[in-house]
C-alpha positions as CSV (number, residue, x, y, z in Angstrom):
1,X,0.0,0.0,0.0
2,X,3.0,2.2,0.7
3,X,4.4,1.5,-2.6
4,X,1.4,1.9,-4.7
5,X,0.5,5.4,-2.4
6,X,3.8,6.2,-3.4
7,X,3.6,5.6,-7.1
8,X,-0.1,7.2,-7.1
9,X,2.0,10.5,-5.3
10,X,4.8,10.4,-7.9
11,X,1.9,10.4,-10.8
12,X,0.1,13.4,-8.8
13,X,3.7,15.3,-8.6
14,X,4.1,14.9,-12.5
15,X,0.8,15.9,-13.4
16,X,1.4,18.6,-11.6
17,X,4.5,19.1,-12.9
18,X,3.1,18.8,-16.5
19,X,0.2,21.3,-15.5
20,X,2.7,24.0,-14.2
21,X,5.2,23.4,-17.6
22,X,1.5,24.0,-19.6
23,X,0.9,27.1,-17.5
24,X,4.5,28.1,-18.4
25,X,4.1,27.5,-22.0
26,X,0.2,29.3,-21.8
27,X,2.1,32.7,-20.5
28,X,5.1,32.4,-22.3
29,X,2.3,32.1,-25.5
30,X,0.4,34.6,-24.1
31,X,3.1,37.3,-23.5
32,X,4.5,36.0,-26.9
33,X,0.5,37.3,-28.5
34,X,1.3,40.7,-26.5
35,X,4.2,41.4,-28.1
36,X,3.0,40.5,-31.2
37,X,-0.1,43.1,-30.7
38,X,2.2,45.4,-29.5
39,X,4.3,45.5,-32.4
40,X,1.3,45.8,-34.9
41,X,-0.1,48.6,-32.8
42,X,3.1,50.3,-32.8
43,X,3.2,49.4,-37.0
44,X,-0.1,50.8,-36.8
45,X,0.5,54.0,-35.3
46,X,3.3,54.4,-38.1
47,X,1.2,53.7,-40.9
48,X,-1.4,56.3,-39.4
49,X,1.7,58.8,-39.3
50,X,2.8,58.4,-42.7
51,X,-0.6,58.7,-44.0
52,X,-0.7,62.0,-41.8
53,X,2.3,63.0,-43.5
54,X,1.6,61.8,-47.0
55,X,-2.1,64.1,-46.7
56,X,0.6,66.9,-45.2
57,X,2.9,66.9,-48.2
58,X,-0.5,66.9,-50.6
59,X,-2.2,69.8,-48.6
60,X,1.4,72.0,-49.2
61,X,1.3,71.0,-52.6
62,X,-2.0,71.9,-53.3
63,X,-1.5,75.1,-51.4
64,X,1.5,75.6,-53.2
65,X,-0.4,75.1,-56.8
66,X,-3.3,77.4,-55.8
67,X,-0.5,80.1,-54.9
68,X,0.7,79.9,-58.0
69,X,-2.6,80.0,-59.8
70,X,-3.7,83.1,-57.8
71,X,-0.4,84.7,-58.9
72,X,-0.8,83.7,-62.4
73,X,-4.0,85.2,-62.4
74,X,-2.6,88.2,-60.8
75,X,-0.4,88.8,-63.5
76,X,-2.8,88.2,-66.2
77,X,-5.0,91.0,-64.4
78,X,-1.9,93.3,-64.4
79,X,-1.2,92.5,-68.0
80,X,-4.5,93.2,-69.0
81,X,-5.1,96.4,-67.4
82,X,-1.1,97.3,-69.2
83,X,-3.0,96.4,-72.6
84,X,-5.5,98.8,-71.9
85,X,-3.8,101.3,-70.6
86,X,-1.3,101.3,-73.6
87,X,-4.4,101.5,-75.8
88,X,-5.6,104.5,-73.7
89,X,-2.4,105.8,-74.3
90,X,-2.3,105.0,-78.0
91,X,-6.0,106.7,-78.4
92,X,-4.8,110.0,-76.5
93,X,-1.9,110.2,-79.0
94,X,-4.4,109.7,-82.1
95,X,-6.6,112.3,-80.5
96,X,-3.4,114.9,-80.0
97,X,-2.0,114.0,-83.4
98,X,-5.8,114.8,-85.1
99,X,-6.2,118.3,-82.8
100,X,-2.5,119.0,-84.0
101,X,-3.9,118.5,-88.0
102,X,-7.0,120.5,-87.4
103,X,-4.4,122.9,-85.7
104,X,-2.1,123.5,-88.6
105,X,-5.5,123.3,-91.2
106,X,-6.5,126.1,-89.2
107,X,-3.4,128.0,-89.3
108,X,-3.3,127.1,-93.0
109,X,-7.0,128.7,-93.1
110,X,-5.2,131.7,-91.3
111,X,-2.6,132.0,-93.5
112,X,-4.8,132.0,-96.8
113,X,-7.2,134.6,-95.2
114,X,-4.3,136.7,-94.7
115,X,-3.2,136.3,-98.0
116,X,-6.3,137.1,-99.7
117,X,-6.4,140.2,-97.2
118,X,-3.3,141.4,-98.4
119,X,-3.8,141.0,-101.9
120,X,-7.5,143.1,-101.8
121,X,-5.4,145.5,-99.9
122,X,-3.2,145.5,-102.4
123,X,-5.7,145.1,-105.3
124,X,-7.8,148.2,-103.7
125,X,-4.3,149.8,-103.0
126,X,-3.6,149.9,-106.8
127,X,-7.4,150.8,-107.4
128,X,-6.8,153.8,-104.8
129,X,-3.6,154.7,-107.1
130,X,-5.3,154.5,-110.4
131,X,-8.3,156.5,-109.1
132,X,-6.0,159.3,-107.6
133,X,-4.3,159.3,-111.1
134,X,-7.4,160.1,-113.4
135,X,-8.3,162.0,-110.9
136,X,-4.7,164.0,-111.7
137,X,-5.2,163.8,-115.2
C-alpha cells in the first residue's frame, strides 16, 4: 500500500509538474501574442503617421499650386489692365495727333485769309492809285 501510495504521489507530482510546464508554455504564449499586438499597434501607429504626412505633403502642394494660380491670375489682371492702358495711351496720341492736324489746317485757313487780305489791300491799293491818277489827269 505504501508503494502503490507512493507511485499514485509520484503520478500526482508529474501531473502537476506537466500542468505548471502547460501554465508556463500558456504565458510564455500569451506574453509572446502581447508582443506581437504590441508590435502591430506600434506598426499601426506608423502607418497612421505616414498617412498624416503623405495628406501633409499633398495639402502644401496643393497650397502651393493654388498660390501659383492666384499669382498667375494676378499677372494676367496686371497685363490686362497694361494692354489697356497702352491703348488708352495709344488713343490720347491719335486724338493729340488729329487736334494737332486740325491745328495746322487752321493756321493754314489763317494763313490764306491773310493772304487774300493782303492781296485786296493790295488790289484796292492799286485801285486807290489809279483812281488818284485820273483824278490828276
Amino acid at each position: 500500500a505504501f508503494v502503490e501510495t507512493m507511485n499514485v504521489n509520484e503520478e500526482k507530482e508529474l501531473k502537476i509538474e506537466k500542468m505548471g510546464s502547460e501554465y508556463e508554455e500558456t504565458i510564455n504564449m500569451k506574453e509572446e501574442k502581447e508582443l506581437k499586438v504590441e508590435k502591430m499597434e506600434s506598426e499601426f501607429e506608423e502607418t497612421i503617421n505616414m498617412k498624416q504626412e503623405k495628406e501633409l505633403k499633398v495639402d502644401k502642394v496643393v497650397s502651393a499650386f493654388v498660390e501659383t494660380m492666384n499669382m498667375n491670375e494676378e499677372k494676367e489682371l496686371k497685363i490686362e489692365k497694361m494692354g489697356s492702358e497702352y491703348e488708352e495711351t495709344i488713343n490720347m496720341k491719335e486724338e493729340k495727333e488729329l487736334k494737332v492736324e486740325k491745328m495746322e489746317s487752321e493756321f493754314e485757313e489763317t494763313i490764306n485769309m491773310k493772304q487774300e487780305k493782303e492781296l485786296k489791300i493790295e488790289k484796292m491799293g492799286s485801285e486807290y492809285e489809279e483812281t488818284i491818277n485820273m483824278k490828276e489827269e
